[in-house]
N, C-alpha and C positions, 0 to 999 in steps of 0.2 A: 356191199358191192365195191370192189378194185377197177381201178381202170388206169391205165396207162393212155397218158396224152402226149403225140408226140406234135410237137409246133416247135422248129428249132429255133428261126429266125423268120423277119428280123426283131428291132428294137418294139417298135409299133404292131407289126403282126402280135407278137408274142402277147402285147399290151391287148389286142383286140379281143382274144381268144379268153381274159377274164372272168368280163362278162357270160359267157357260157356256162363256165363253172358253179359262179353263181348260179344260174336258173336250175341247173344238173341238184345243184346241193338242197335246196328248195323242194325242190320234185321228185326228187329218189331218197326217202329216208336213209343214212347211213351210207351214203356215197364216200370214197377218198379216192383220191388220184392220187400218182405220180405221174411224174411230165419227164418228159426227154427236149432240152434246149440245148442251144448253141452254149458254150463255156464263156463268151462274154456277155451273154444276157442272163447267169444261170441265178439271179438274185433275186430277180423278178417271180416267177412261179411262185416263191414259196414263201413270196409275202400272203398270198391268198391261203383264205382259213380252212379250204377243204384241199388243200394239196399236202399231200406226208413226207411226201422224197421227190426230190429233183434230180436228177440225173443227167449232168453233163455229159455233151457230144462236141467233137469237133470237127466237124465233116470238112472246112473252110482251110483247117489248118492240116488235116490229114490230109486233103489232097498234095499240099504241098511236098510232102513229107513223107510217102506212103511208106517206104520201105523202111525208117526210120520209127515209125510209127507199128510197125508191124514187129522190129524187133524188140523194142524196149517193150512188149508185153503191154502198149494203152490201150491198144483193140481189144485184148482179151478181159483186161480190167474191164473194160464198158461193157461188152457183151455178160462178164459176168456179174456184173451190177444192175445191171438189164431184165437177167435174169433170176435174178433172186428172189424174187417175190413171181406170187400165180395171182393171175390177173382175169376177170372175167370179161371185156373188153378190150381193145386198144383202138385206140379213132385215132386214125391221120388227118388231121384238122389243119395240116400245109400243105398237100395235094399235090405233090412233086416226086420226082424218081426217086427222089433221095431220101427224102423222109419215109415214100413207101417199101425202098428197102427196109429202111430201120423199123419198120411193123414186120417185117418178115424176119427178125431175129426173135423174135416172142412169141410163144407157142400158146395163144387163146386168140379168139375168133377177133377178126379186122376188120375195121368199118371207116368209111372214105365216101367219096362225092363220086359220083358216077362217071363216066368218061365224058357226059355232056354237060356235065358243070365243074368239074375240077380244071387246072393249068394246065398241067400235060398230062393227057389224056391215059397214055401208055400204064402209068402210074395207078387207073382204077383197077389194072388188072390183080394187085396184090391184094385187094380185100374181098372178105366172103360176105361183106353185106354193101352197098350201093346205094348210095339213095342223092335224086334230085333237086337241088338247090340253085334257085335263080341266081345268074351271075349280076345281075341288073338291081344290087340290092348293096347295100353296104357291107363290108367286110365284118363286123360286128355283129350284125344281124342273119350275113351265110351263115356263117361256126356258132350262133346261136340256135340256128335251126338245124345246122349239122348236130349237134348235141341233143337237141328235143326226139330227131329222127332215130337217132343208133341207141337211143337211153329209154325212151316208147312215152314222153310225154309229153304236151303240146305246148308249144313255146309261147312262154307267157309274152302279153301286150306289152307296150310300155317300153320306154326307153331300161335300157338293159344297165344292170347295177355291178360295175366292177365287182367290188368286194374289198377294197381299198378306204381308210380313211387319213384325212393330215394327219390325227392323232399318234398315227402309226409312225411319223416321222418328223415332225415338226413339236417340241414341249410347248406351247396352247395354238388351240385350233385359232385364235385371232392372228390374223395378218399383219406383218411389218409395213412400212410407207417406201414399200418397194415393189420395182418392176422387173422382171426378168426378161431380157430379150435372148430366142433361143434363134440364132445368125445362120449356126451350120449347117448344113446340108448335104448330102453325097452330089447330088446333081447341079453342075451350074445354074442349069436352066431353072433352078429354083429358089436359087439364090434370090435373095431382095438387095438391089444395088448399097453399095456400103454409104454413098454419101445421104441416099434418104436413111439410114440407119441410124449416121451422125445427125442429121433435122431433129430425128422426132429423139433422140437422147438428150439436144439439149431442152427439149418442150416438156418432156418427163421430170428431169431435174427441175427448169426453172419452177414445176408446178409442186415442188416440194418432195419428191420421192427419188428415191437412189435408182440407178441401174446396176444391174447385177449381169456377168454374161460369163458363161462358162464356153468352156471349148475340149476338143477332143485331142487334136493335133498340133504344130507348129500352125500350121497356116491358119486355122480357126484360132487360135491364142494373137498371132499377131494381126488378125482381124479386127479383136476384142478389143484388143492396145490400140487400135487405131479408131474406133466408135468411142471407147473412154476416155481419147485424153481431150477431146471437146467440151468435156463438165468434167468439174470436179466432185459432183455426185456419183461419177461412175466406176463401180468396180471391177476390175477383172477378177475372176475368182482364180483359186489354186484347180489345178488339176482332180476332180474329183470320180469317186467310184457310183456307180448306180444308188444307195442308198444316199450316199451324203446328196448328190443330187435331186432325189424324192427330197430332201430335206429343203433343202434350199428353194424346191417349189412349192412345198408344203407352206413358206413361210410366205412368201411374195402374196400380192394383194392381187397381181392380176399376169401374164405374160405374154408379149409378142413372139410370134413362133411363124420362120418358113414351115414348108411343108418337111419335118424332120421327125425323127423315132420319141425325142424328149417332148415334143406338143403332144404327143397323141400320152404320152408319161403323166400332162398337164390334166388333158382331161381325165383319166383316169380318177386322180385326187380332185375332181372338178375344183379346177382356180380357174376363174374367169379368163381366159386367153382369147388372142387376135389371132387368127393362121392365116399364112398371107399364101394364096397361091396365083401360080401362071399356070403351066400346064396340067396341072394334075385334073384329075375330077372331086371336088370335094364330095360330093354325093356319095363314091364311094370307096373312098379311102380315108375321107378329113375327120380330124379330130371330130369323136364321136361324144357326147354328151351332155351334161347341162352345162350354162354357161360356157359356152361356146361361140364363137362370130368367126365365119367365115369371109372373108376378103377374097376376090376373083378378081384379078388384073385384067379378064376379059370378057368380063361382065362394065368397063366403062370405059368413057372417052379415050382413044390412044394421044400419047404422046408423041410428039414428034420429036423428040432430041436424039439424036444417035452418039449420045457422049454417055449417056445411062446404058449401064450394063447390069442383068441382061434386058434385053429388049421388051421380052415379055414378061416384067414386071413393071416397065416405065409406068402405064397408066394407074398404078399403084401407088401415089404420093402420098410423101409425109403427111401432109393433110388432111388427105382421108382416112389414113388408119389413127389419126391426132383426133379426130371426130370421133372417132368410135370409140380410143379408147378415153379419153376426157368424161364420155358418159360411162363407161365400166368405172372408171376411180370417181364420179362425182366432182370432175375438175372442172369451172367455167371457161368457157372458151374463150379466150382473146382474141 
């Protein structure tokens, strides 16, 4: 059996959707996919052992660009890339206009979340199969039981198994006397203030382990430079691609993560990681797996300082995530 998956984006959706594949591959002898992703996440899918072909989409960049896009012939590439292979399936497992368009350029039957449990609703109109799935449920566990539902078997117990290992990225599965702190984030509001970032860098180094901190942009890079130049355990990394990054997670012993695309990357290769959040709901978006600690800035005491930004992480102190992870690395606490 063929099936076409399409889940463009983002970094962490893409990451969540793994796990399904697995249970699919399990339960249907002789299953393969191909996936339809965004083109900066198109490395991802085809780490996993039951996907054949990836097939980049740029929906983010064609909007920009439409008629640009239309002349140089990259629409027609994709649609004919799209369509090369016959498929007895395709599940829109991101549940959006846009992905459910891109089911309706491939000609075998379409399967999707119902209008009462997908994001926009309009969007269940493009498939010929429908099925309900609690929104009230972790995102890992929707698209697992989306996959059990449109594939006809029942979704196994048990926390769900990427199908990733360090081995795949890091030369020995033993871990470095290193910490990765992952800073960036799209949303302010989720950011963790930069001076508790400098606290617990220099509590990481004095306890004997390097920081490591990668970035995406200017501003994430001179974030980095400003958390490491407090220890000289701490490194900024070079600008890296999706694999070198699995890599560099692969290797670390443990990692501090706002709520961003590379934490939920973390748990994937399960490294023991801290996610720190303010608003989000960990319940059902947070880094999903073993060795996991969720941190809620509103699950404790508020802070009163209005010099920490943003506000809803103040009650998130160096402290408390210094607790938590001193017992992940086995560090006594001073």
């Amino acid at each position: 059996m063929r099936v076409l998956v399409v889940k463009t984006s983002s970094l962490g959706d893409v990451v969540h959707t793994l796990p399904a594949l697995t249970d699919a591959m399990r339960a249907v002898p002789g299953i393969r996919f191909d996936w339809v992703v965004e083109e900066a996440f198109a490395e991802i899918p085809g780490w996993h052992p039951a996907v054949d072909r990836v097939i980049p989409v740029a929906i983010r960049r064609w909007r920009k660009q439409l008629w640009q896009t239309l002349r140089s012939g990259e629409w027609t590439r994709f649609t004919t890339a799209l369509r090369a292979a016959r498929y007895d399936l395709v599940i829109d497992a991101q549940g959006l206009m846009k992905s459910a368009w891109l089911t309706r350029q491939v000609s075998a039957p379409r399967a999707g979340y119902d209008r009462h449990s997908i994001r926009e609703p309009l969007a269940s109109l493009a498939y010929d199969r429908r099925f309900a799935v609690s929104r009230e449920q972790h995102a890992v566990e929707r698209i697992r039981h989306l996959f059990a539902l449109a594939l006809g078997y029942d979704k196994p117990s048990g926390t769900g198994d990427y199908g990733l290992t360090r081995g795949q990225f890091a030369p020995t599965s033993a871990p470095q006397r290193r910490v990765m702190f992952l800073h960036g984030t799209t949303w302010p509001t989720k950011l963790w203030p930069e001076p508790y970032w400098q606290a617990l860098c220099k509590q990481v180094v004095d306890a004997g382990y390097a920081v490591t901190l990668p970035w995406g942009n200017v501003e994430e890079r001179e974030r980095a430079e400003r958390i490491a130049s407090v220890a000289s355990g701490a490194v900024v990394l070079p600008r890296l691609n999706l694999r070198a990054l699995a890599s560099e997670l692969a290797s670390s012993a443990a990692v501090v993560a706002v709520d961003t695309g590379l934490g939920h990357l973390a748990a994937a290769l399960n490294i023991p990681a801290l996610s720190l959040y303010g608003p989000t709901r960990p319940a059902l978006v947070g880094a999903y797996g073993a060795n996991q600690i969720h941190l809620t800035a509103s699950s404790l005491p508020p802070v009163a300082d209005a010099a920490i930004t943003p506000q809803a992480m103040a009650a998130l102190t160096p402290a408390v995530v210094w607790q938590e992870l001193s017992a992940v690395l086995a560090v006594p606490l001073t």
